[in-house]
C-alpha positions in Angstrom: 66.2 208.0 91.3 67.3 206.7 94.7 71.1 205.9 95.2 71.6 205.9 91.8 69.2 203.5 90.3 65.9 204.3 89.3 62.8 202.7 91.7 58.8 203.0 91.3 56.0 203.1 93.4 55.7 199.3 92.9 58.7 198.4 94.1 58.4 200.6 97.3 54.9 198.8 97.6 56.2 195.4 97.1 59.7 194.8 97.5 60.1 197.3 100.8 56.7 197.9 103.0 55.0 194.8 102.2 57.9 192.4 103.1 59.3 195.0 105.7 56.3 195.7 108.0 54.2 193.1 106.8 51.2 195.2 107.7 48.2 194.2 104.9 47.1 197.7 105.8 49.5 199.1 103.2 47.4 198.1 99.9 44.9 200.6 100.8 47.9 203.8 101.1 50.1 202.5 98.2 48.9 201.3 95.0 48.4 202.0 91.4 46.1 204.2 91.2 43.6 202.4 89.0 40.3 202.6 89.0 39.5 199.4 91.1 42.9 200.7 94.0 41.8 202.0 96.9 41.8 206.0 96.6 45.2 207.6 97.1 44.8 210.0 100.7 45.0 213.6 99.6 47.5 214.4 102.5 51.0 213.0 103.4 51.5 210.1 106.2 53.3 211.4 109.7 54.9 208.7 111.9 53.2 209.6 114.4 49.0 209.0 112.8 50.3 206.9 110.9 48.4 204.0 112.5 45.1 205.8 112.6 46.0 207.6 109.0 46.3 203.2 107.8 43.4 202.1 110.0 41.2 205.3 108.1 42.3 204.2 104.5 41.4 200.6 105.2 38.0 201.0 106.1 37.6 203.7 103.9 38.3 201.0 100.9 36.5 198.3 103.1 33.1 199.9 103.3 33.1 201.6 99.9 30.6 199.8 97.7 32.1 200.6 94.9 34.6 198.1 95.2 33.4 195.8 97.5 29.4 194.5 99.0 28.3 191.8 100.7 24.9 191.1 99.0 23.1 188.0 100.8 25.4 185.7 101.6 27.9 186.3 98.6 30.8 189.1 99.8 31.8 190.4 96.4 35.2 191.7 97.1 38.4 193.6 95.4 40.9 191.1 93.6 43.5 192.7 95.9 42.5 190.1 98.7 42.8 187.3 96.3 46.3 188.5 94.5 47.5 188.7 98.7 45.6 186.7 100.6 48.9 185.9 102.7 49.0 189.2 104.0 45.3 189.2 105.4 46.6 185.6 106.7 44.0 183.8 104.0 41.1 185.5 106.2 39.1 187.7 103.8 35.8 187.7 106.2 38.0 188.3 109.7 39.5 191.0 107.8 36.2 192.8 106.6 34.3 191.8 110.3 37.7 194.0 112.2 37.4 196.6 109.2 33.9 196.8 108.7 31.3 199.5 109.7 28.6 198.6 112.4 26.0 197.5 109.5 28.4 195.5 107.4 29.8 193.6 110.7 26.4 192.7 112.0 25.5 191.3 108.5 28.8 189.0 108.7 27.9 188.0 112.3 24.9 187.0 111.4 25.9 185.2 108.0 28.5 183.9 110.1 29.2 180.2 108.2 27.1 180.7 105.6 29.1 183.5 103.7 31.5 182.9 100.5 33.5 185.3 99.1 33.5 185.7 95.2 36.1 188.2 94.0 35.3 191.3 91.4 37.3 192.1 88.1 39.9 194.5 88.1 39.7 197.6 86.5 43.1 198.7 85.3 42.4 202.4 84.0 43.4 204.9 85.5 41.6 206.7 88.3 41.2 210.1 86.9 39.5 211.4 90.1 
């Protein structure tokens, strides 16, 4: 309960941060926490990391296999970037080349033109991890 009236995580996610800060950052520190959401960080966010605590999660989620590959020239990626492709301005590959580790971001240079992004299912479960 906040002033009265009772508000949830998606709300905070979606009708504060996102339209607030406009920061596509923020899907990979506030989500569901279903199987196929980026994993929740196991300490709190200060003000002052909290640009390095972001940039951590996002690659975290970007580089984890799990949920998303680039396997020849297909990068299979989370349905997150579909759902809001506005907030990573419609530029899945630009986001995953800034994001990416040194092996994934040479692979994308070099596929540069050639790579199309196909998006995986969701998995809805809960993460029980």
């Amino acid at each position: 309960h906040i002033d009265g009236g009772v508000i949830s995580l998606d709300d905070i996610e979606h009708g504060i941060l996102r339209p607030r800060f406009k920061d596509s950052r923020v899907h990979f520190a506030v989500n569901c926490a279903s199987k196929s959401c980026p994993p929740l960080r196991s300490e709190p966010y200060h003000g002052s990391d909290l640009d390095l605590q972001l940039d951590e999660m996002t690659r975290d989620f970007i580089n984890d296999t799990d949920h998303n590959r680039l396997e020849d020239h297909t990068l299979y990626v989370s349905s997150i970037f579909k759902w809001f492709a506005e907030d990573f301005n419609e530029d899945i590959i630009g986001f995953f080349f800034k994001y990416g580790n040194g092996d994934l971001k040479r692979r994308l240079k070099d596929g540069r033109g050639k790579i199309k992004v196909k998006y995986l299912d969701y998995d809805w479960s809960l993460n029980g991890k």
